[in-house]
C-alpha positions as CSV (number, residue, x, y, z in Angstrom):
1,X,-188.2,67.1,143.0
2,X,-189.7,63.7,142.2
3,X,-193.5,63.8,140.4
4,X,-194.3,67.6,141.4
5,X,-197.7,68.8,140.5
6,X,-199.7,71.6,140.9
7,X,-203.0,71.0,142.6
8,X,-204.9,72.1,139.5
9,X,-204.3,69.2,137.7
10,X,-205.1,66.9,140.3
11,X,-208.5,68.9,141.0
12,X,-209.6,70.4,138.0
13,X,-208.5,67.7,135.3
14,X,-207.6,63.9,136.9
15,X,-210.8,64.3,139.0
16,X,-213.4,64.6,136.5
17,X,-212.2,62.2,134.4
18,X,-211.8,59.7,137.4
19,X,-215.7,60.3,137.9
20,X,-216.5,59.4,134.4
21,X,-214.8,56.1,135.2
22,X,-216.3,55.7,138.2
23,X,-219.6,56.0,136.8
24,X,-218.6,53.5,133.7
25,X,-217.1,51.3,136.8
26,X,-220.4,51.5,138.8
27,X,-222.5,50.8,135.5
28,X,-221.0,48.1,134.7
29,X,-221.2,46.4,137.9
30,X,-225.2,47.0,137.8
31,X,-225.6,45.4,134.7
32,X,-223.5,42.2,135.7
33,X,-225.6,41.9,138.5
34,X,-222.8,42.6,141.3
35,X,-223.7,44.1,144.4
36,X,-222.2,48.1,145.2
37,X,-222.1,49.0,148.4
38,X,-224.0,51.1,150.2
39,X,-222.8,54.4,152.4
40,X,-225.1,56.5,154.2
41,X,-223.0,59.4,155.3
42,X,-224.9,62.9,153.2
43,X,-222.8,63.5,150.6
44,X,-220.8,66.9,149.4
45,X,-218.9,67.8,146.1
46,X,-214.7,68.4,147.2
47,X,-215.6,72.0,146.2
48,X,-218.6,73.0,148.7
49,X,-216.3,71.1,151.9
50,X,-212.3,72.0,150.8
51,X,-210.8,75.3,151.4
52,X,-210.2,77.5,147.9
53,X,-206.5,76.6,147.9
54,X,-204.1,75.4,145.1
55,X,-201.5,73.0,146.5
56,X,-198.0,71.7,145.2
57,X,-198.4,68.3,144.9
58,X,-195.3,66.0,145.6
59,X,-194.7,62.5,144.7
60,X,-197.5,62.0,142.7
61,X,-197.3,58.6,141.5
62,X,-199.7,56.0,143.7
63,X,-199.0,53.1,144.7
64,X,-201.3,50.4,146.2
65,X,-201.6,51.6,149.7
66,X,-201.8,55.6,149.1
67,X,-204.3,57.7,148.4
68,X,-205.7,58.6,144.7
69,X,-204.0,61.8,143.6
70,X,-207.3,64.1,143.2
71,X,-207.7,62.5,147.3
72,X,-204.3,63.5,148.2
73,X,-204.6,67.4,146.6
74,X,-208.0,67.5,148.2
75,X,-206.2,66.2,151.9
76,X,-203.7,69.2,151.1
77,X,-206.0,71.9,150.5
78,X,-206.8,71.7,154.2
79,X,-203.7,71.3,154.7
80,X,-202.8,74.9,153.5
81,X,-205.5,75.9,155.2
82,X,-204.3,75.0,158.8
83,X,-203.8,77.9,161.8
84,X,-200.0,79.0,161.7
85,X,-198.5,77.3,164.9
86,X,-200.6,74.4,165.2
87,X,-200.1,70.4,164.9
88,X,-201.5,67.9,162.0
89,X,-201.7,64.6,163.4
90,X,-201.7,61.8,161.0
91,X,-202.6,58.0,161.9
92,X,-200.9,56.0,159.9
93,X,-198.1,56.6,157.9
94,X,-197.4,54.0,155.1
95,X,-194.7,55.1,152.9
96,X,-195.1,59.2,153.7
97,X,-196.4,60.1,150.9
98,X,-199.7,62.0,152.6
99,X,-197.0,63.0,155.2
100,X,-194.7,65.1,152.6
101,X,-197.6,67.0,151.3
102,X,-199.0,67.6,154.5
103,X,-196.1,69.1,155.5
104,X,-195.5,70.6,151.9
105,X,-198.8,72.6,151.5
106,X,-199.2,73.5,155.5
107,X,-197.8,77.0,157.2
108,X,-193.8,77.1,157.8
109,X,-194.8,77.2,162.0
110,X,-196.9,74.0,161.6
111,X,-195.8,70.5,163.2
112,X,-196.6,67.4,161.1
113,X,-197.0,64.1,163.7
114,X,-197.0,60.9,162.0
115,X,-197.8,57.8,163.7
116,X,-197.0,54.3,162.3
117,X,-197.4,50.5,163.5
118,X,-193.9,49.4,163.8
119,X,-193.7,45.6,162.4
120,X,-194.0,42.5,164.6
121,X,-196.4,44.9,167.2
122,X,-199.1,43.0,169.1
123,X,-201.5,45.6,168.9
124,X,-205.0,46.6,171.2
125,X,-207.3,45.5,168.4
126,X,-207.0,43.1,165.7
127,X,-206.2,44.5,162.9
128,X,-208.2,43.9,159.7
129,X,-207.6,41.2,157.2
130,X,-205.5,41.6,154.3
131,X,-203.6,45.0,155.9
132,X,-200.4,43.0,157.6
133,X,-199.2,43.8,154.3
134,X,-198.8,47.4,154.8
135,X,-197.3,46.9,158.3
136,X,-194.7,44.8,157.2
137,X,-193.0,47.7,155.1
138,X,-188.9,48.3,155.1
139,X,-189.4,51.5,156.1
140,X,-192.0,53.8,157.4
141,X,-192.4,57.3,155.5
142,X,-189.2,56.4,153.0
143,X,-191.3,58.9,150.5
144,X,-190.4,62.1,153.0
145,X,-187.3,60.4,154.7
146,X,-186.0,60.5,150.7
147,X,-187.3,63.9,149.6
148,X,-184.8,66.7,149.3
149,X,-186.3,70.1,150.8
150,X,-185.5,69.8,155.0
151,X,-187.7,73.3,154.8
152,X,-190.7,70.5,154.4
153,X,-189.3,67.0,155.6
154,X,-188.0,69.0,159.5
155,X,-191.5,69.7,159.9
156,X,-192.1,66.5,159.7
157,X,-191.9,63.7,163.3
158,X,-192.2,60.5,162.6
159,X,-193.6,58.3,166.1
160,X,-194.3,55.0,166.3
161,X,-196.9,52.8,168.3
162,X,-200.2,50.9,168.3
163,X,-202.7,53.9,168.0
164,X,-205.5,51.5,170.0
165,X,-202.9,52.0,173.0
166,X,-200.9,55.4,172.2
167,X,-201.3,57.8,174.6
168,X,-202.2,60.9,172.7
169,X,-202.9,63.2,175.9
170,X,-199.8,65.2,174.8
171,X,-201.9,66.6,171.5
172,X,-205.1,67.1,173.3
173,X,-207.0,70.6,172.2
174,X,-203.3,70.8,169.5
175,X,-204.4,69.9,166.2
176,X,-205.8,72.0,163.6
177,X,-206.6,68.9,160.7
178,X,-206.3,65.2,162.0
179,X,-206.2,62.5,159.3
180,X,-207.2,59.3,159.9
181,X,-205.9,56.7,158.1
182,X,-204.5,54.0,160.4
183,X,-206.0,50.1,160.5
184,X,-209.5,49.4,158.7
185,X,-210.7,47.6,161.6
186,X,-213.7,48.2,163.2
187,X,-212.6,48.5,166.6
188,X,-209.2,50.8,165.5
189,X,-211.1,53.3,163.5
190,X,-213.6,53.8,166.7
191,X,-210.6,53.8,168.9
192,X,-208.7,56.5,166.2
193,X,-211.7,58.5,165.9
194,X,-212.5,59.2,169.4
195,X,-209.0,60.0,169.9
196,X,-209.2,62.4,166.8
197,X,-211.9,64.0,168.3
198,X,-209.8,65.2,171.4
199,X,-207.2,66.3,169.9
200,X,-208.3,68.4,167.6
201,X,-209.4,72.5,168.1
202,X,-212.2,74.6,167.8
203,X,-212.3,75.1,164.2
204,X,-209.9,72.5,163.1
205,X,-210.8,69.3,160.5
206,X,-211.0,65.9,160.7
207,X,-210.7,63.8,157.6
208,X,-210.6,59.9,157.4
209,X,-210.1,57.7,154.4
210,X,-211.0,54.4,152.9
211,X,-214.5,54.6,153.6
212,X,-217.0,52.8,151.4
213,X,-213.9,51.1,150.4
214,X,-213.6,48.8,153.8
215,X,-216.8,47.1,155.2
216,X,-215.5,48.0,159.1
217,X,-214.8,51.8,158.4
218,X,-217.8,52.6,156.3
219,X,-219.8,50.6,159.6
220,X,-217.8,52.8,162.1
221,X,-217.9,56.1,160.8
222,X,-221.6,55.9,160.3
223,X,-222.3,55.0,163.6
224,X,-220.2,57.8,165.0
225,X,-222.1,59.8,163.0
226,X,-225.3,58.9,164.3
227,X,-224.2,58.4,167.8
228,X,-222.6,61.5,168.5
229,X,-224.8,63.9,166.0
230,X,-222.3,65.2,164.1
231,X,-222.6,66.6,160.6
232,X,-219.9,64.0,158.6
233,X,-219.7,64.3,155.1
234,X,-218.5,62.1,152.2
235,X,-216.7,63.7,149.8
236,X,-219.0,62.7,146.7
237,X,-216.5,60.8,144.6
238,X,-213.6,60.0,146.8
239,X,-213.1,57.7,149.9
240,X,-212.9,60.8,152.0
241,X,-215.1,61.6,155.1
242,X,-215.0,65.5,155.9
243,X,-216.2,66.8,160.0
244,X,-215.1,70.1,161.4
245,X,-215.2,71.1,164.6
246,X,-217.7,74.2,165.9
247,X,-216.4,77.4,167.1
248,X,-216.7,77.6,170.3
């Protein structure tokens, strides 16, 4: 089993010492004079929003493209936190590395979907520039498609299609967590948000990544915000945006 960790060290250990170097980052920016953006979205320590959960962490080396590790054991804490017998649906694959986890840390009776942009697509919306390069991949989710538990990977379908255009009517009112993580631009994460929001359940979470990272997702997800009322948090610390769904 390639790079297993326990969630602890992810959460309790690489996370504060990532904020003292964001901090460092952030102050040296301010006394160079370079802008830092802005976000607007209230903010909430991973420990008020996640669920009290310890994952297994698999394949914990990043690579430009993935997630930061304290992100991706924060992602699986609501991951083992999911209904039994329910779907996660994630937008965007990459290399599967959010996708084995997913399926890793969720109940035995869950479903992992995984949607990807095959190469070569013409999609809906343009996509954003400077992403081709994670299109244009070998292969889609070769980090589960090479792990060697089937008890986690045969949860796992991989799909494939330009989300702007997929018809995601079969999930409708399925998904217990939805994480967002497809194209950065501004018209896909409106498109992949709105389709988020009806497929997932009473109760259920819906995370997204990469905001105050890309200019067109931290614009998006605010106006969502604001538009439809809903109480979105930032994960203080991470590029991680938090909503969850009322009871009804």
């Amino acid at each position: 089993m390639k790079n297993k960790i326990i969630g602890f060290y992810a959460l309790e250990i690489n996370y504060p010492l990532y904020r003292i170097y964001k901090r460092l980052w952030r102050f040296k920016k301010r006394i160079r004079g370079k802008k830092i953006k802005i976000t607007n979205l209230p903010k909430a320590t991973w420990k008020k929003i996640a669920p009290d959960t310890r994952p297994e962490i698999f394949e914990s080396k990043k690579i430009d493209g993935n997630v930061k590790l304290f992100e991706l054991a924060i992602i699986s804490t609501f991951a083992g936190d999911v209904k039994p017998n329910t779907t996660i649906f994630e937008i965007g694959t990459f290399d599967g590395r959010t996708t084995l986890n997913l399926a890793a840390n969720s109940p035995d009776s869950c479903e992992i979907i995984t949607l990807d942009l095959p190469p070569d697509t013409e999609t809906k919306n343009k996509l954003a520039d400077g992403e081709k390069i994670w299109v244009d991949k070998p292969v889609s989710g070769l980090r589960f498609i090479e792990h060697n538990d089937e008890n986690i990977t045969s949860k796992i379908k991989q799909i494939y299609g330009d989300s702007g255009n997929f018809d995601f009517s079969p999930y409708k009112n399925k998904c217990s967590l939805v994480f967002v993580d497809g194209s950065h631009s501004y018209d896909n994460v409106i498109s992949d948000s709105k389709n988020a929001f009806e497929m997932i359940i009473p109760g259920g979470v819906v995370l997204w990544h990469d905001y105050g990272v890309w200019d067109d997702v931290t614009k998006a997800l605010e106006e969502i915000a604001e538009t439809y009322k809903l109480e979105m948090h930032h994960i203080e610390d991470t590029s991680l945006v938090y909503w969850k769904k009322n009871n009804e």
